[in-house]
N, C-alpha and C positions, 0 to 999 in steps of 0.2 A: 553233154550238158544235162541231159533228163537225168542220166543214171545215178550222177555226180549228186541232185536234187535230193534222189530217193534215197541215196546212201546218208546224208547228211540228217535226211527227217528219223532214217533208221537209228543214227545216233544217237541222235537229239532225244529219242522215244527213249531207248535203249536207258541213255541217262538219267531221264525223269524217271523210267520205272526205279529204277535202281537208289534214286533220290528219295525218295515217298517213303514211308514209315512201313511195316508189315501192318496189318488190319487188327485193330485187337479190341476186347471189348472196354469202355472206358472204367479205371479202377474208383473203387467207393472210396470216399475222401475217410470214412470211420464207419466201424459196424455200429448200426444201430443198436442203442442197450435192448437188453430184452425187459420186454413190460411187466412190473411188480406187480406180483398178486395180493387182492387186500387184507389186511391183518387177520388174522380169524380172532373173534368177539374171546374174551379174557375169559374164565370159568368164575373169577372171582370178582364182583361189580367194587369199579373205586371207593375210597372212602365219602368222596365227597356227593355223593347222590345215593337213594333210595333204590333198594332191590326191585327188580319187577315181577310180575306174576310167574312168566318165564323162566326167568333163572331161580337154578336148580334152592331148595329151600335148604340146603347146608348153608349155603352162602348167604343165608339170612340172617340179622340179628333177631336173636331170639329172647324176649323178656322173661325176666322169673314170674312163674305163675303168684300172682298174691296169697297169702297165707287161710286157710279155711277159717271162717268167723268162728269164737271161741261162744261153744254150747252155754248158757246161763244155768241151765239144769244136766247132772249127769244122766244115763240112761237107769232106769227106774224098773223097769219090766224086762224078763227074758223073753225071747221069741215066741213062746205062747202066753204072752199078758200077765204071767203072772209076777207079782212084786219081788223082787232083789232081795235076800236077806241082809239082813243088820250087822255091821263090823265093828268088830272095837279099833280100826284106825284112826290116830288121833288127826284130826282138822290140821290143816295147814293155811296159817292167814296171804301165803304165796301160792295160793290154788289161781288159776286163771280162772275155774269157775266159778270162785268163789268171789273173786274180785270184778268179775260182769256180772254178778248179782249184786255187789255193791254199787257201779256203775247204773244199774236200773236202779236202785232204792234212790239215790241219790236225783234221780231226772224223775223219780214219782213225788218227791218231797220240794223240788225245783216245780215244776208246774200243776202239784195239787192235781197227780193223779193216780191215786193208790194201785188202781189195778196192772199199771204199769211193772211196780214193784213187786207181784204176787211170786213170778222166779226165785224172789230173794226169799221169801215166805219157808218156813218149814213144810213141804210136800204134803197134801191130804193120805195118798197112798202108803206114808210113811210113818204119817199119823195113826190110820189105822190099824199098822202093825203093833206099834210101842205103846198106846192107851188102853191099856183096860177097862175101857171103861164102856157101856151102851151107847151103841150112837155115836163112836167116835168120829165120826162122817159130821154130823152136825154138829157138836162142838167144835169140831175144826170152824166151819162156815158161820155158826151165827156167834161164838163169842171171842174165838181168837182171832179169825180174819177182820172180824167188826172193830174191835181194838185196833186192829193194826192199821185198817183205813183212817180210824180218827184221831191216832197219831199222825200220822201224816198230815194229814189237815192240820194239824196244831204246830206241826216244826215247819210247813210252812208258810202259816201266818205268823209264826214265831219270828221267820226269818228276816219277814217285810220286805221293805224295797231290795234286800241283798238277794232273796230267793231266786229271781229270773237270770244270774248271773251265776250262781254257783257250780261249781265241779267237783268232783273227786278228790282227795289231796292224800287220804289215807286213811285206814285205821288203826286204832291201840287197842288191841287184846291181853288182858292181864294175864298170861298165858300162866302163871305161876296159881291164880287162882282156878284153873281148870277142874275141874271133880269127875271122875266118872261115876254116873248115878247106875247103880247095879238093878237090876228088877226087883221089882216089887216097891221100889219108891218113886214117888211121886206118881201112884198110882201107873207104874208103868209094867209091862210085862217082858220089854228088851230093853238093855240097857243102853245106852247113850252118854256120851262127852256133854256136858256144859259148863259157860262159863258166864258169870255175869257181872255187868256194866263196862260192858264196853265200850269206847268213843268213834264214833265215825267221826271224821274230820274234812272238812269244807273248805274248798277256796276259793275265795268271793276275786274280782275282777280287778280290785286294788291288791291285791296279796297278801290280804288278811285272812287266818285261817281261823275258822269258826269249828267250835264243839257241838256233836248233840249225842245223847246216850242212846245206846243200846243194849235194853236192860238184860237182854237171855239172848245167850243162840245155844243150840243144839247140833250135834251130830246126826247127819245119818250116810254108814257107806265114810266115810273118811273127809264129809265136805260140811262145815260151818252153814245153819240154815236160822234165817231171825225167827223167834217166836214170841216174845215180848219186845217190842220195838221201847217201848217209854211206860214203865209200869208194868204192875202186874195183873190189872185192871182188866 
């Protein structure tokens, strides 16, 4: 009866081992993804936001530099001071600098301030070259420049209530009455382009365009210079 006992437990064991699964490690339901690394930063910043200091300055928008302001007087002296010689090129009324000396005449006759307009003025150093005359220095300063200050005053009290309004609009050179005056006239010792009564032309703020004469200008160097502004006074 005992042995019968043990034989039966030996079965019974024998069975259950045999029943049981082998031992195994439990399987992963899914590999976990592997973890995204973060974008690396674009070399070229979006359209819709501003460049930072950072990023690289190709990748910046870069503005057109603006245009260098257009000189009112050409250069006048070589590198050691001394005066430019005299050219027989004839003026062109499409000189940029000649058209910012009219833009100054124009804003000296608009607020009644001659000196403003002295740019547009025929050059003293230019004057002394073509005058033969003593003293060219001083009749430049007390009877040409003195004219030319009180014409101004006169065109613009002329203008009245239009004066504080006016602009540029153009001018008309009788280009066909041009002369070149050779030396020796007009008491001069180089010769020089002139042409006279010209019209500078004004545009008041209703767009009406106002006349006023410009009795002489003069060459010097290939650039249009006033020297009788109204008269020859």
């Amino acid at each position: 009866m005992r042995v019968t006992i043990l034989v039966m437990v030996g079965v019974l064991g024998f069975g259950c081992s045999r029943a049981s699964p082998p031992h195994t490690e439990p399987a992963l339901a899914a590999a976990a993804p592997e973890p995204k690394s973060a974008p690396l930063p674009s070399a070229v910043p979006p359209a819709d936001r501003e460049p930072t200091a950072a990023e690289p300055t190709e990748a910046r928008a870069v503005e057109p530099a603006p245009p260098p302001p257009v000189e009112p007087v050409p250069v006048l002296v070589d590198d050691a001071g001394k005066t430019l010689p005299q050219t027989d090129a004839l003026p062109s009324v499409e000189s940029p600098s000649f058209r910012r000396r009219l833009e100054l005449l124009v804003e000296a006759i608009k607020n009644d301030t001659p000196e403003t307009a002295l740019p547009a003025f025929f050059p003293v150093l230019a004057y002394a070259e073509v005058k033969a005359i003593a003293q060219p220095e001083r009749d430049w300063q007390h009877r040409l420049v003195s004219a030319f200050s009180r014409n101004i005053h006169e065109y613009h009290k002329q203008l009245g209530a239009d004066a504080s309004g006016v602009e540029l609009d153009d001018i008309k050179v009788p280009e066909a009455n041009v002369k070149f005056m050779k030396p020796g006239s007009e008491g001069n010792r180089l010769g020089y382009h002139r042409v006279l009564r010209s019209s500078l032309l004004l545009k008041t703020p209703d767009a009406r365009v106002l006349s006023l004469e410009i009795t002489s200008l003069i060459s010097w160097r290939g650039e249009w210079y006033v020297v009788h502004l109204h008269g020859f006074k």
